[in-house]
C-alpha positions as CSV (number, residue, x, y, z in Angstrom):
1,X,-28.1,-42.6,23.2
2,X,-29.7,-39.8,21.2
3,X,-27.9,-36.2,21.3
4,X,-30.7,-34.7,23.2
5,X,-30.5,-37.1,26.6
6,X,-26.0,-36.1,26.0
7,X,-27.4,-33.2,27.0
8,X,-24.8,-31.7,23.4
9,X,-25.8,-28.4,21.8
10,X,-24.5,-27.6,18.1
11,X,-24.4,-24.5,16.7
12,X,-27.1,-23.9,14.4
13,X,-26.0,-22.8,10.5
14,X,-27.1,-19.1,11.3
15,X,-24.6,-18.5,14.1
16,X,-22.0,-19.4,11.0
17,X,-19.8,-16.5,9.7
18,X,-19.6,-16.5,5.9
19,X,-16.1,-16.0,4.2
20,X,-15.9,-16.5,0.7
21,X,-17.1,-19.7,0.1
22,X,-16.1,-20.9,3.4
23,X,-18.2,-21.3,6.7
24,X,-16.7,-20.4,10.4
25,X,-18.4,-21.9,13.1
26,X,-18.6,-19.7,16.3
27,X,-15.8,-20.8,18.1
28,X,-13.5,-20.5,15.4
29,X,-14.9,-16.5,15.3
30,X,-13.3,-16.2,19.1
31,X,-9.8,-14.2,19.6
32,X,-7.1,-14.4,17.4
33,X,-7.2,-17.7,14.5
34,X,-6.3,-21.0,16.3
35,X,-3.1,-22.9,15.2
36,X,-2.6,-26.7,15.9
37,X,0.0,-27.6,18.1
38,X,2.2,-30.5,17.9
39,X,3.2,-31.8,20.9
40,X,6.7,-33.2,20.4
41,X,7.7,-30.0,18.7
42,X,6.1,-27.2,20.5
43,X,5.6,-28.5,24.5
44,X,8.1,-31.2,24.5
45,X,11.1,-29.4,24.8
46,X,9.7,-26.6,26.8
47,X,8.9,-29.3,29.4
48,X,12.5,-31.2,29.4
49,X,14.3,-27.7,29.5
50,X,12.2,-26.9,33.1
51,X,12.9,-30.3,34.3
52,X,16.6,-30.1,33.5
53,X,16.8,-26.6,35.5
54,X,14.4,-28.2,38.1
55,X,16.6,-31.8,38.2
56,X,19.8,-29.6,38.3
57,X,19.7,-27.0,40.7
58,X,16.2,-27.6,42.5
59,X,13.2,-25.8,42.3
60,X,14.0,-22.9,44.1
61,X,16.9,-22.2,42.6
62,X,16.0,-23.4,39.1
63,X,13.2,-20.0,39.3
64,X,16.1,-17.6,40.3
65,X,18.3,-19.1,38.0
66,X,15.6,-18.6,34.8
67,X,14.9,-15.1,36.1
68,X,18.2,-14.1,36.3
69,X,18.7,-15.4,32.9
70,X,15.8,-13.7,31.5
71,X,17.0,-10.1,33.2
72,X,20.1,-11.0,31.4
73,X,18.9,-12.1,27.9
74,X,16.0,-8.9,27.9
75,X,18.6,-6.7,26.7
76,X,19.4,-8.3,23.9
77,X,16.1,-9.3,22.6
78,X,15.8,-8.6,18.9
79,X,12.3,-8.1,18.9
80,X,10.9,-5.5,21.1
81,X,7.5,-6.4,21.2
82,X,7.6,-9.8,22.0
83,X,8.3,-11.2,25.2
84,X,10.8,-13.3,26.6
85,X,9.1,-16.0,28.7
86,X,11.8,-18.3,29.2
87,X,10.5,-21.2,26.7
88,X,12.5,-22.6,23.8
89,X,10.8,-21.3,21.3
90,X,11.5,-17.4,22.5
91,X,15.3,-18.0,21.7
92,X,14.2,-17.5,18.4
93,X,14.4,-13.8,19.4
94,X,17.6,-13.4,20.5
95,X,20.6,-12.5,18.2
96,X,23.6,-15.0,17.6
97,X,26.1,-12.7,17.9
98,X,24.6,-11.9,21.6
99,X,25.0,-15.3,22.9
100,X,28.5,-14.9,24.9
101,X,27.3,-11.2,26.5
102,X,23.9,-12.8,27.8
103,X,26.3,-15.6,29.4
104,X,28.6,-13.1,30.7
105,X,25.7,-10.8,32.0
106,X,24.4,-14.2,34.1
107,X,27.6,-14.9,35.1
């Protein structure tokens, strides 16, 4: 079936954004640069760390039990700017040495 009755529209080589020798199509121009993501690595864990809460204590619970985590763990975030959203990968942020106080402050 030809593009036209696909009813698909390409960007023509004007709407292109010349860097160095390299061409950016417009969608690539949009927002911050785009990184791949890899599921197993990036989403994987964060979704078997909300089941677990969710399996464990209910859904309910599992939310009050994440924000009451978060409220705790805030305080020692390492990196002001950034924020703690409860996922995996912001632990990153939080100092080693901080680990026992944020379990205390939950507890």
């Amino acid at each position: 079936m030809p593009r036209k009755d696909l009813g698909l529209q390409r960007s023509a080589i004007e709407h292109h954004k010349q860097i160095g020798k390299e061409l950016v199509p417009p969608f690539q121009q949009m927002g911050p640069p785009m990184e791949q993501i890899f599921w197993v690595w990036d989403l994987l864990p964060e979704f078997l760390w909300i089941d677990a809460l969710v399996h464990e204590y209910g859904q309910h619970e599992a939310n009050v039990t994440l924000n009451d985590f978060l409220s705790a763990a805030d305080r020692f975030n390492s990196h002001h700017t950034e924020i703690l959203d409860g996922t995996m990968g912001a632990f990153r942020f939080y100092c080693r040495r901080s680990t026992a106080s944020i379990s205390q402050g939950i507890g």
